[in-house]
N, C-alpha and C positions, 0 to 999 in steps of 0.2 A: 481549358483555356481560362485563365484569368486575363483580366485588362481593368485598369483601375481607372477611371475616369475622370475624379476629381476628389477634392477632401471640401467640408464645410468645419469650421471649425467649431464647436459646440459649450464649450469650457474650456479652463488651463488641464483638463486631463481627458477628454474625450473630443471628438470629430465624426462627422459625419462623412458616409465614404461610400459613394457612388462606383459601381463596379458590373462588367459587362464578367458573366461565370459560368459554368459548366453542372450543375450538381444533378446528381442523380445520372446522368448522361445528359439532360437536358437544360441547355442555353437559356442563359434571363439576365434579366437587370436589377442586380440588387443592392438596396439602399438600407447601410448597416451600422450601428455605435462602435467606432472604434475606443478604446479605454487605456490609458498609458498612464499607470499609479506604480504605487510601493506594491500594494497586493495581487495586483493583475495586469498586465498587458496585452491586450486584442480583442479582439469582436467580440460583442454580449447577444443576446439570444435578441437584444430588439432592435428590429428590421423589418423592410419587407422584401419579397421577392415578385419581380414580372415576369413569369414566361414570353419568351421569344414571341409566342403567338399573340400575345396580348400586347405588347410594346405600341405598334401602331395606334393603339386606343389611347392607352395611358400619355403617348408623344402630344397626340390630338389632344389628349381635356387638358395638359398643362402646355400647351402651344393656345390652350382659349383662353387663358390668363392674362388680363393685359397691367400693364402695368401700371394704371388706374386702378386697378383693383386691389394693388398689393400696397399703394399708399397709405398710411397710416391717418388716422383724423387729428386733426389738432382740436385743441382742445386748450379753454383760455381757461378752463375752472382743474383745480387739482384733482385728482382721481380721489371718489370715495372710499372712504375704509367699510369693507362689509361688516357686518355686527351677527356674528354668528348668536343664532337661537339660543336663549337660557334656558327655557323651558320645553315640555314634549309639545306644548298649545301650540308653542309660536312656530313648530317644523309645519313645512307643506303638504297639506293633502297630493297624494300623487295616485 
């Protein structure tokens, strides 16, 4: 069983593509790159998949998302440009 659920649109040549599937014998939800170019058309390997059994969880953490959270900040100063490191000194100790 396939069943497509919805498309997000990602670029003029890929979409994101929610889909209730079958693989392996076993039932999920999975959330996959669709790609429509000159060189390729369909699914690329990045995605994920939710087994059937886990859906309940995964519904629950993004049903705890409110939509406060997903507001962006404003912001009256322009974004800085980062200054990548010239030297090995100036990288982070990690």
């Amino acid at each position: 069983m396939e069943k497509d659920i919805g498309k997000i649109p990602k670029n003029d040549q890929s979409e994101i593509v929610l889909r209730i599937d079958d693989f392996g014998g076993r039932r999920g939800f999975t959330i996959r790159e669709y790609v429509t170019s000159e060189r390729y058309t369909g699914f690329t390997k990045a995605g994920v998949r939710i087994l059937a059994k886990d859906f309940p969880k995964f519904k629950e953490m993004v049903n705890s998302i409110s939509e406060e959270d997903m507001k962006e900040e404003e912001s009256s100063e322009e974004p800085a440009e980062e200054k990548a490191p010239k030297s090995k000194e100036e990288l982070p100790d990690y």
